[in-house]
C-alpha positions as CSV (number, residue, x, y, z in Angstrom):
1,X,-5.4,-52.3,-11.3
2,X,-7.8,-50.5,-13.7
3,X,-10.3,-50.8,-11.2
4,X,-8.2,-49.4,-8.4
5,X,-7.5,-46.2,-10.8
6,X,-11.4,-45.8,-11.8
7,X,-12.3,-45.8,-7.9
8,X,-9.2,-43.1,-7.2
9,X,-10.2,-40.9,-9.9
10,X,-14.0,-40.7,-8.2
11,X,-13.0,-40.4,-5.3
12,X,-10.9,-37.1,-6.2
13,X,-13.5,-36.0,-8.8
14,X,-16.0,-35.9,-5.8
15,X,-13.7,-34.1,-3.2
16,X,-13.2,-31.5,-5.6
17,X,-17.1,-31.2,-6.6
18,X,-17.8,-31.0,-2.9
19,X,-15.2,-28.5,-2.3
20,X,-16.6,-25.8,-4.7
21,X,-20.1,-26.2,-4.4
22,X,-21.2,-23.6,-2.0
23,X,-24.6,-24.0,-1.9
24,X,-24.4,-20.0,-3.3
25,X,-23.8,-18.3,-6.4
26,X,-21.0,-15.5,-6.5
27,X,-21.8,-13.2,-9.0
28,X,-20.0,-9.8,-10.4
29,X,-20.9,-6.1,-9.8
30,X,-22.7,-6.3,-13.1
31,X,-24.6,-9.9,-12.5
32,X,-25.6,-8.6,-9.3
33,X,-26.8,-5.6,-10.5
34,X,-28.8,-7.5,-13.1
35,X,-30.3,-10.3,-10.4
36,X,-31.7,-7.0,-8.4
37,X,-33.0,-5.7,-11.5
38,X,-35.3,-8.5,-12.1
39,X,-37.0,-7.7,-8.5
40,X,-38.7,-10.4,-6.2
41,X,-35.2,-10.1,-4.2
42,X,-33.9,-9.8,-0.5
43,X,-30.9,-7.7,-0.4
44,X,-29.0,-8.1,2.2
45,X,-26.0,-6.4,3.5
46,X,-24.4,-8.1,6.4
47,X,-21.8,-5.4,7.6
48,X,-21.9,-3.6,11.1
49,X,-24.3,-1.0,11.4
50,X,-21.6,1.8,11.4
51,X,-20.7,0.5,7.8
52,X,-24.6,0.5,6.6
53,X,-24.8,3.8,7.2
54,X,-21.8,5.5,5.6
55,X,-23.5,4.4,2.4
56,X,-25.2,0.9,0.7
57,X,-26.6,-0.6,-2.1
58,X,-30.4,1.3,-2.7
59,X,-32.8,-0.8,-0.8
60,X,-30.8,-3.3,0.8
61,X,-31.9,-4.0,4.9
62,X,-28.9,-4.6,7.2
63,X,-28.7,-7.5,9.1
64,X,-25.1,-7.9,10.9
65,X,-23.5,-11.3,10.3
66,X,-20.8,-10.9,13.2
67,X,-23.7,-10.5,15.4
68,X,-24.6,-13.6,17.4
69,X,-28.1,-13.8,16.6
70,X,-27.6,-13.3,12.9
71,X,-29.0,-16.3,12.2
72,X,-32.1,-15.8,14.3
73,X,-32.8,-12.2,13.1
74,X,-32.3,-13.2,9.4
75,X,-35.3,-16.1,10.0
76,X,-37.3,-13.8,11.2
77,X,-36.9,-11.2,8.9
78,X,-36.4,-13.0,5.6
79,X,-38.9,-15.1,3.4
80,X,-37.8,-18.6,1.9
81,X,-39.4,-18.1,-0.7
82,X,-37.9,-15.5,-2.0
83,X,-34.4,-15.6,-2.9
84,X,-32.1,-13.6,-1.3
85,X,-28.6,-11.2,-2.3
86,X,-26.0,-10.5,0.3
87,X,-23.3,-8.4,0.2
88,X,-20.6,-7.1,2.6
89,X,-17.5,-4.2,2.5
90,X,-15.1,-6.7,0.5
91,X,-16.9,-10.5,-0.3
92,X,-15.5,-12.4,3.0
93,X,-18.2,-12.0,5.0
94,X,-20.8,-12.4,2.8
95,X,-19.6,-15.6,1.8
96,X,-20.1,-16.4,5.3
97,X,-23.6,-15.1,5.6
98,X,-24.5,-17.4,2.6
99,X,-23.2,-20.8,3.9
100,X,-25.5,-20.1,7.4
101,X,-28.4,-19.0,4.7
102,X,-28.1,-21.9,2.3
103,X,-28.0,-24.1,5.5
104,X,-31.2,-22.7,6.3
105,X,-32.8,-23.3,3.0
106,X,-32.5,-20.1,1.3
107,X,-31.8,-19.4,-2.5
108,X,-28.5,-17.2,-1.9
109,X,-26.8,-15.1,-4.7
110,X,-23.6,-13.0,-3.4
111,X,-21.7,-10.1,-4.4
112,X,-18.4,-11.7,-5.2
113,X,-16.0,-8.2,-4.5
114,X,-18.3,-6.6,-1.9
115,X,-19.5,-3.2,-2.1
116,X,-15.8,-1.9,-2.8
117,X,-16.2,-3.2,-6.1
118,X,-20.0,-2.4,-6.8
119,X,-18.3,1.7,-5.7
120,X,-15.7,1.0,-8.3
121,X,-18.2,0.5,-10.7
122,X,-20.1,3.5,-10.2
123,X,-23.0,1.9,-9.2
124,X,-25.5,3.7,-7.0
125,X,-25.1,3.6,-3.5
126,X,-27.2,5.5,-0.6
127,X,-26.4,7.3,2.6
């Protein structure tokens, strides 16, 4: 019987370890802030076009994740060995844009909130 328990309680200890490991790390406004401080990053934000361009994070490059050949354009455009930072209007779709990126071996950090919070927290933004 105690060996019946010790196998149930791995198995659930490795459903929930698989469960929340995302291959990404979410961080907060100020964590993300502090990861594109250090440089030697690819910031990403994976909204539409339209969204880009009524304001972003300084420097960031768009690349659409609800485009079909998101994938493709971010292998062609990004370098592996560099890590990279995505963000998107709210967190939902950057989370997204991570698990295809982490899938395709990059280092992937991601604005937890999106860029509502990083404009709640007064951070700079561009048009």
């Amino acid at each position: 019987m105690g060996n019946f328990v010790t196998i149930l309680l791995a198995m659930a200890s490795s459903l929930f370890s698989c469960h929340q490991n995302t291959g990404y790390e979410s961080l907060n406004v100020n964590e993300f802030e502090s990861l594109l401080q250090k440089g030697n990053i690819q910031l990403i934000d994976v909204r539409t076009p339209s969204e880009y361009a009524e304001g972003h994070i300084p420097q960031s490059t768009n690349i659409d994740v609800m485009n079909e050949n998101f994938a493709t354009n971010a292998d062609s455009s990004l370098n592996k060995d560099k890590p990279v930072a995505v963000y998107c209007r709210s967190g939902q779709r950057s989370k997204r844009a991570a698990s295809i990126l982490v899938k395709k071996g990059f280092t992937v950090y991601e604005l937890d909130k999106g860029f509502i919070s990083w404009q709640q927290a007064n951070k700079k933004i561009e048009k």
